[in-house]
C-alpha positions as CSV (number, residue, x, y, z in Angstrom):
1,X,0.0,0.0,0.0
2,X,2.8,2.0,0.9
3,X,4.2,1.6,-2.3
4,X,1.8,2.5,-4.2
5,X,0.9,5.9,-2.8
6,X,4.8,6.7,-3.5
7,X,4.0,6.0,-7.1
8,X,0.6,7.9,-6.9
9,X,2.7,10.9,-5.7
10,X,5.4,10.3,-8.3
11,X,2.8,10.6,-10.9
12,X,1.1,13.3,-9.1
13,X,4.2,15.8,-8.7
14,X,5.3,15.3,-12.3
15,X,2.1,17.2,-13.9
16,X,1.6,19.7,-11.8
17,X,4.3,22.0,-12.4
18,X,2.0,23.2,-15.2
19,X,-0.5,24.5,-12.7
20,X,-1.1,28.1,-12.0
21,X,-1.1,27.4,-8.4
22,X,0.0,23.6,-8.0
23,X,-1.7,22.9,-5.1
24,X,-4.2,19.4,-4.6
25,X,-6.4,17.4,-2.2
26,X,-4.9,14.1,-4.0
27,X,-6.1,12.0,-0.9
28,X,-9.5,11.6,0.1
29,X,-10.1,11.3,-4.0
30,X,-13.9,12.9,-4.5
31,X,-16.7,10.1,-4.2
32,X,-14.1,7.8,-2.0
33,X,-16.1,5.2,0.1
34,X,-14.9,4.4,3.8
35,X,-16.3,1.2,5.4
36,X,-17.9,3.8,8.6
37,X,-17.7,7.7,9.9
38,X,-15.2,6.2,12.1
39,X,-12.6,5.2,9.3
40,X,-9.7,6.9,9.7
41,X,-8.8,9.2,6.7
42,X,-5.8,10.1,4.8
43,X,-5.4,14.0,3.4
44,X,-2.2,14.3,1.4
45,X,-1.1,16.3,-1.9
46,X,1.1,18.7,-2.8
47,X,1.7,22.4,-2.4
48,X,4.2,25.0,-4.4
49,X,5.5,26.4,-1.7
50,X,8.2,24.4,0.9
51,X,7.7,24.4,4.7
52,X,4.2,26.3,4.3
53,X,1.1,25.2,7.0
54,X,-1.4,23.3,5.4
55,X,-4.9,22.9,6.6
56,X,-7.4,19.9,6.1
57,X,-10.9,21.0,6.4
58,X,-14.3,19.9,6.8
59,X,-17.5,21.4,6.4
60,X,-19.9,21.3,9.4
61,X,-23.1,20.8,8.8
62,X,-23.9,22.1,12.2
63,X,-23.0,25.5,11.8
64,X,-22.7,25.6,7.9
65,X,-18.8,26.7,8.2
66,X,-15.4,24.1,7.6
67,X,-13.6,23.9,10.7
68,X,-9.9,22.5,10.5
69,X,-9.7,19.0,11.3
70,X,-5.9,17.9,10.4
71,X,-2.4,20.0,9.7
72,X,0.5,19.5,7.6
73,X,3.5,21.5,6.8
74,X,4.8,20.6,3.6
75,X,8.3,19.6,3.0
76,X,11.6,21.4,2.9
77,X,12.9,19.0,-0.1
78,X,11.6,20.1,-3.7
79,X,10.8,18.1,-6.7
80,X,11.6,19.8,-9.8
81,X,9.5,19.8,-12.5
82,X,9.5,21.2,-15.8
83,X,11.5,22.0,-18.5
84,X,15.0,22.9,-17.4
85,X,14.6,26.3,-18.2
86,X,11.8,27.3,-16.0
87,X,11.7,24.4,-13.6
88,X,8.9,24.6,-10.5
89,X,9.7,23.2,-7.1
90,X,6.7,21.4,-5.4
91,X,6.6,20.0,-1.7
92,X,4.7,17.0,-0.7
93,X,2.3,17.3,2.9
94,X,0.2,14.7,4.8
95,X,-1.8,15.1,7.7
96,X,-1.9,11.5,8.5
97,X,-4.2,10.1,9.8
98,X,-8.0,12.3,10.5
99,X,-11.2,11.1,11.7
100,X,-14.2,13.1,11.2
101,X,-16.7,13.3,14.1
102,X,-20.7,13.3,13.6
103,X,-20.4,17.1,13.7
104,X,-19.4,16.3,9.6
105,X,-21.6,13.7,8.4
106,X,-24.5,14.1,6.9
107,X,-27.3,11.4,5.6
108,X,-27.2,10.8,2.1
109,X,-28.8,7.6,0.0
110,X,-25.3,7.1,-0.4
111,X,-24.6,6.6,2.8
112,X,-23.5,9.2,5.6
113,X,-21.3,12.3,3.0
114,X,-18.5,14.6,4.8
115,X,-17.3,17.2,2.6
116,X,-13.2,17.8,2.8
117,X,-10.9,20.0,1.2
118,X,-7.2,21.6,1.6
119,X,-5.9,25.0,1.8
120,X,-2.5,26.7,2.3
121,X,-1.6,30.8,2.3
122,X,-4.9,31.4,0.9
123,X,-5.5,28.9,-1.4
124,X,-7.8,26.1,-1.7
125,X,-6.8,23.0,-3.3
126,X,-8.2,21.4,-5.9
127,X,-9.7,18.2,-5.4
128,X,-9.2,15.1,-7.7
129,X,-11.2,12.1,-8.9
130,X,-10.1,8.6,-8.4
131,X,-9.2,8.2,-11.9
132,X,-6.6,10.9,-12.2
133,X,-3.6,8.7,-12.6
134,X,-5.3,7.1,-15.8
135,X,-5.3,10.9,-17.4
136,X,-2.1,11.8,-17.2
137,X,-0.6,12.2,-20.7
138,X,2.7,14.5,-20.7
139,X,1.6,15.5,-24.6
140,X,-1.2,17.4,-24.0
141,X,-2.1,20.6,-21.6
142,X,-2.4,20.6,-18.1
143,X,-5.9,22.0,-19.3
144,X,-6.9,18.3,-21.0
145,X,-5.6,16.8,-17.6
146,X,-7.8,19.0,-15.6
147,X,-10.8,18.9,-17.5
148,X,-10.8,14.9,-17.0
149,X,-9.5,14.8,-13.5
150,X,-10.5,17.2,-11.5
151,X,-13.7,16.4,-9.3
152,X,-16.6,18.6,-10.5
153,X,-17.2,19.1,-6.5
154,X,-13.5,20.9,-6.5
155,X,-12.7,22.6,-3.6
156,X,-14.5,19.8,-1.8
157,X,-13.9,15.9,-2.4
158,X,-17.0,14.2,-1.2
159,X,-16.5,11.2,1.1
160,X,-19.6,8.2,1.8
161,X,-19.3,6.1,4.6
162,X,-20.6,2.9,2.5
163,X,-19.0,0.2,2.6
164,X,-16.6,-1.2,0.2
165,X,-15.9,-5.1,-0.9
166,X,-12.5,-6.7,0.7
167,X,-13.1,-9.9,-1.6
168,X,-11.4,-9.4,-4.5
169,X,-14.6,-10.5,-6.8
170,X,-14.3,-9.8,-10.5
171,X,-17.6,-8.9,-10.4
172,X,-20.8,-8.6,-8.1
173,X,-23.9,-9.4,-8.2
174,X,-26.6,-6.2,-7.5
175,X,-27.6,-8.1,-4.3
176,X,-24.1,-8.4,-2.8
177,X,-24.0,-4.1,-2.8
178,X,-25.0,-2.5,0.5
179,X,-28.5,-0.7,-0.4
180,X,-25.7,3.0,-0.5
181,X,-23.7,1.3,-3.2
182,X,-26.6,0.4,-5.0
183,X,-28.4,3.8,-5.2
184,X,-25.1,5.0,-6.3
185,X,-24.7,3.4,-9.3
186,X,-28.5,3.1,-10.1
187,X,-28.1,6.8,-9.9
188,X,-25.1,7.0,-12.1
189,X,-27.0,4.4,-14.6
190,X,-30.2,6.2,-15.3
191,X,-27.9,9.4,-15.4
192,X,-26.2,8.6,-18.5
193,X,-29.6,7.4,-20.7
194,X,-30.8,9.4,-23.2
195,X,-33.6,9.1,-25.8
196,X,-31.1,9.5,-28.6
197,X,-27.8,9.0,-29.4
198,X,-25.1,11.5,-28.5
199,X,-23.6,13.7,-31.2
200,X,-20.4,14.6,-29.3
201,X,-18.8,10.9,-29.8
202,X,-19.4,10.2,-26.3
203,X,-21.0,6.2,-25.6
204,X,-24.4,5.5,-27.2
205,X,-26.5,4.2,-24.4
206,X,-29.3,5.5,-26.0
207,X,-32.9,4.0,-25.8
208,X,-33.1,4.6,-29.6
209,X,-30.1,1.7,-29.8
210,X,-32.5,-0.7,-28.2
211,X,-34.8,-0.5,-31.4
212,X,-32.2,-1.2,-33.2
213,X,-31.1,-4.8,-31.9
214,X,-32.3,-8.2,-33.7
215,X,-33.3,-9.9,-29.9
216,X,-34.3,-12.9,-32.4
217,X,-31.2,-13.4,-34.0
218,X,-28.7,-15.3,-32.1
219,X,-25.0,-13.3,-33.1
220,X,-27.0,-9.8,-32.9
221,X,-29.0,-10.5,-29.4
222,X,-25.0,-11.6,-28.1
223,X,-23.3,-9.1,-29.6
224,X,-25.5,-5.8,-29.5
225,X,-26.2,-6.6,-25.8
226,X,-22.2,-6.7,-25.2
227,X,-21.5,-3.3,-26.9
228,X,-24.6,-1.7,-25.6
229,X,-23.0,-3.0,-22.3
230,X,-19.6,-2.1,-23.0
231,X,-20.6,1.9,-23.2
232,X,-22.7,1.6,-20.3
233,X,-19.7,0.6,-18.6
234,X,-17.6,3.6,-19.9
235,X,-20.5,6.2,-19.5
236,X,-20.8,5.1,-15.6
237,X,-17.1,4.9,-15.0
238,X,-17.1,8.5,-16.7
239,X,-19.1,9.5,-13.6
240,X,-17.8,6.6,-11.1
241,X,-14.2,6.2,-11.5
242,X,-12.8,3.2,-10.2
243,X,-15.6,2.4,-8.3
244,X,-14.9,-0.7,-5.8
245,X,-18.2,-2.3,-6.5
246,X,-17.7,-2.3,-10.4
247,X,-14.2,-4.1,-10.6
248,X,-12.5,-3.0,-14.1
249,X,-15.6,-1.2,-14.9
250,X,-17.9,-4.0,-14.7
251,X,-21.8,-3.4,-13.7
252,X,-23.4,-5.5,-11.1
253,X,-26.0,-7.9,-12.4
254,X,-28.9,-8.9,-11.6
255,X,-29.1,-13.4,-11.9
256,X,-33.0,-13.6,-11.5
257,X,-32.6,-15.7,-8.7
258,X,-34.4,-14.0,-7.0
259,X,-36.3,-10.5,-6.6
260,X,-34.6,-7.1,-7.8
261,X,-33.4,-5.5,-5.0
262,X,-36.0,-2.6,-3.4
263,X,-33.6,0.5,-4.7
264,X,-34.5,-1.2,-8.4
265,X,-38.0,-1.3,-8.0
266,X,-38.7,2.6,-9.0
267,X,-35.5,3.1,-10.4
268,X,-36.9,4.2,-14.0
269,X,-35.8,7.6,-15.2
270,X,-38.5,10.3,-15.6
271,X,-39.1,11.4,-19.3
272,X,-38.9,14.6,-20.4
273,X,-42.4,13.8,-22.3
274,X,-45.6,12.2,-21.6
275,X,-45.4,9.1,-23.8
276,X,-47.8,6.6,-21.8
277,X,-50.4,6.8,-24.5
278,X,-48.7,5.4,-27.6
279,X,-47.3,2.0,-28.6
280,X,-45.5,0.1,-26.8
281,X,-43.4,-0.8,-29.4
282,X,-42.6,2.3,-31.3
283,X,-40.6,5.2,-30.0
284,X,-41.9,8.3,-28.6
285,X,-40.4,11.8,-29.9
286,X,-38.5,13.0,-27.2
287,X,-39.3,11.0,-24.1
288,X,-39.9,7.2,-23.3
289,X,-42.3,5.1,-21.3
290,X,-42.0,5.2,-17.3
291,X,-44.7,2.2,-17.0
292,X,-44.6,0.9,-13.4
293,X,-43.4,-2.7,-13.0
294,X,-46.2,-5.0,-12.9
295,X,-44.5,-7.1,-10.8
296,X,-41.5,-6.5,-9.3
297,X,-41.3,-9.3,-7.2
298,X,-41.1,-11.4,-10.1
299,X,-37.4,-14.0,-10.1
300,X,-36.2,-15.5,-13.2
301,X,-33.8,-18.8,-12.3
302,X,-31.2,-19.8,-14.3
303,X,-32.8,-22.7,-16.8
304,X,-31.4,-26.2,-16.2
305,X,-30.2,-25.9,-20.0
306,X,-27.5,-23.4,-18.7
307,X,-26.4,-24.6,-15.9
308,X,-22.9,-26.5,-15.6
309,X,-22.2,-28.9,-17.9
310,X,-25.4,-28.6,-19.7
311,X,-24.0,-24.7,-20.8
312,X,-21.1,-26.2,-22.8
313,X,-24.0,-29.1,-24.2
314,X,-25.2,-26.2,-26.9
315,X,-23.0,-26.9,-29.6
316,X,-23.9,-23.6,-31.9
317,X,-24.2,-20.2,-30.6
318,X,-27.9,-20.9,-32.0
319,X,-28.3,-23.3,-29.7
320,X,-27.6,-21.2,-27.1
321,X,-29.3,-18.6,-28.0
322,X,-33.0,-20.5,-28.3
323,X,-32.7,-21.3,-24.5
324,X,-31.0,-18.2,-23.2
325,X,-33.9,-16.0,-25.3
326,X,-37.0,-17.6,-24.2
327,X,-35.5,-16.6,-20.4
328,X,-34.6,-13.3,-21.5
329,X,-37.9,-12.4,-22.8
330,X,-39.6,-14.2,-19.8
331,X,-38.1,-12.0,-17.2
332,X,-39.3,-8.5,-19.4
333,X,-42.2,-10.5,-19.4
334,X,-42.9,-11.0,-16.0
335,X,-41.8,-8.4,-14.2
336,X,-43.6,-6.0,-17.1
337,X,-44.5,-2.2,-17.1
338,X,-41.9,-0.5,-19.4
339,X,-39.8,-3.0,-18.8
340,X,-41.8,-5.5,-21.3
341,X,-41.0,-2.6,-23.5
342,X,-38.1,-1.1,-26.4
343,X,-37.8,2.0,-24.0
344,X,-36.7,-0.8,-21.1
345,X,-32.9,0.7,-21.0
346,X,-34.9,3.3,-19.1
347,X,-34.2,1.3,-16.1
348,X,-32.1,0.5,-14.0
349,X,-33.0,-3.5,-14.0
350,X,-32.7,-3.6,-17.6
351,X,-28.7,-3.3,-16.8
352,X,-28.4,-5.5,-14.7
353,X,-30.4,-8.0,-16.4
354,X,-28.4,-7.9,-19.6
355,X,-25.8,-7.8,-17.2
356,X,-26.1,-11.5,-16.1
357,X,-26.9,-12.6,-19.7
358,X,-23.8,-11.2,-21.8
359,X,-21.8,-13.2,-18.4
360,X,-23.3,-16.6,-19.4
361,X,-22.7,-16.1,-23.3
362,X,-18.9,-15.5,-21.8
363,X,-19.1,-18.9,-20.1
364,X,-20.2,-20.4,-22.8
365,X,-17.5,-19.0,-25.1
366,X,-15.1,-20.6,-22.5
367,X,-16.6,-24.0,-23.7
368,X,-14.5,-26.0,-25.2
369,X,-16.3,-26.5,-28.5
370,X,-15.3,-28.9,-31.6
């Protein structure tokens, strides 16, 4: 662990001689989960100037005011970076280790939220997301690096006592997430949808894309599903970087074993438009259904036919796909309301649905077939 935040600072000190005032919050990272309010934190970063006070703050909700919880004083050693010419000397702090009382918490469907930030001779640190080592590219502007990696909360980096997997899991099934990890990405999910596709090259998660997959034919139900999926992944990690409960970017899913979980229920994203009246097969303007489920209680088991040895029995990717459709279609059957509908990507369920069922057509291309 140690180790690691040495690199993280490495990385951190060698972009941001290009700041006007390089100064960051680079530890709590905005959106970082701790298990409870009483996990210890970690504030440290780096500041321009050496042997200068730093102060770790956070904001009261008490009083409505940041009170200083932690101190540093950077370091009397510089790191120069830069060209040669014009070379800037930054100086690494830490306040080691700082627990926040009540005082600083506040309830949140995330989960308690504290709001933290740095400051040093009158200026407050920016704060970063947990993604800002991926976005470091020494060819391009400090501006390019900022734009991606600075937390859209800066000063403050938002902190959620919710609790994170020790596991190790590839991936997670929706019902593993404590109920705040759930509402957050459910959140982030139904953030990203839109009725259209984007223009500015940004993923398509669009319900329009929906319309457009062949659910009856076996390569395009497999393969639409898994690049629908694949910029889901990348719109939500836009939002969620890192995110412990999406390992490499991967969404929860939902196996049908039993009922959606209650934060799925309603988790539908309003329309912009009335649509309820039309067909429920062809797309409205501007909006999209918001049908209630029918039932929501509704579980869709695994079928024998694709369970262990029996998975690897389908010889054809047809094969698979006659038994993995009819329990696809069941489930958007059963549960119903939009989601027996093309405007079904308006949930959150729909995700984590399709989800499960691009992981079994994995499985089975791990078969070991003639």
């Amino acid at each position: 662990m140690r180790s690691m935040k040495r690199r993280s600072r490495s990385l951190l000190a060698s972009f941001l001689f290009a700041l006007t005032t390089p100064a960051c919050l680079a530890g709590p990272t905005d959106k970082q989960l701790v298990d409870t309010t009483a996990t210890p934190l970690a504030p440290w970063g780096y500041y321009v100037a050496p042997s200068a006070a730093v102060t770790v703050e956070a904001f009261n909700y008490g009083t409505g005011h940041y009170d200083v919880v932690g101190n540093a004083t950077t370091g009397s050693s510089p790191m120069s970076y830069g060209p040669p010419s014009n070379p800037v000397n930054l100086y690494s702090w830490d306040a080691g280790s700082v627990v926040l009382g009540s005082p600083y918490w506040k309830a949140s469907s995330y989960g308690p939220a504290a709001r933290v930030r740095g400051s040093a001779q009158g200026h407050t640190f920016v704060s970063l997301r947990a993604d800002w080592t991926d976005n470091i590219d020494f060819n391009k502007p400090i501006g390019d690096f900022l734009s991606k990696s600075k937390s859209p909360d800066t000063p403050d980096a938002l902190v959620y006592a919710c609790p994170s997997p020790h596991d190790g899991k590839a991936r997670y099934s929706i019902q593993e997430l404590p109920p705040c990890a759930r509402n957050m990405i459910v959140d982030a999910i139904l953030s990203q949808v839109s009725r259209h596709p984007p223009t500015d090259g940004s993923p398509n998660v669009s319900i329009d894309r929906n319309y457009t997959i062949t659910y009856g034919a076996a390569a395009s139900f497999f393969n639409d599903i898994r690049g629908y999926l694949h910029d889901m992944e990348k719109a939500v990690s836009s939002v969620l970087p890192n995110h412990p409960w999406m390992p490499s970017g991967h969404l929860p899913y939902w196996d049908g074993s039993a009922p959606m979980p209650a934060e799925l229920v309603h988790a539908i994203k309003p329309s912009p438009e009335s649509c309820e009246s039309g067909s429920q097969v062809a797309p409205c303007a501007n909006g999209w259904k918001t049908t209630p489920f029918a039932h929501p209680a509704y579980s869709a088991p695994v079928p024998a036919g694709l369970q262990g040895p029996a998975l690897c029995a389908n010889a054809t990717l047809d094969d698979l796909h006659m038994v993995v459709h009819s329990w696809h279609d069941a489930a958007h059957g059963g549960i119903g309301g939009v989601f027996a509908m093309r405007d079904s990507p308006a949930t959150a369920i729909f995700w984590a649905w399709h989800t499960f069922i691009d992981q079994v057509h994995e499985k089975w291309l791990a078969c070991p077939h003639p």
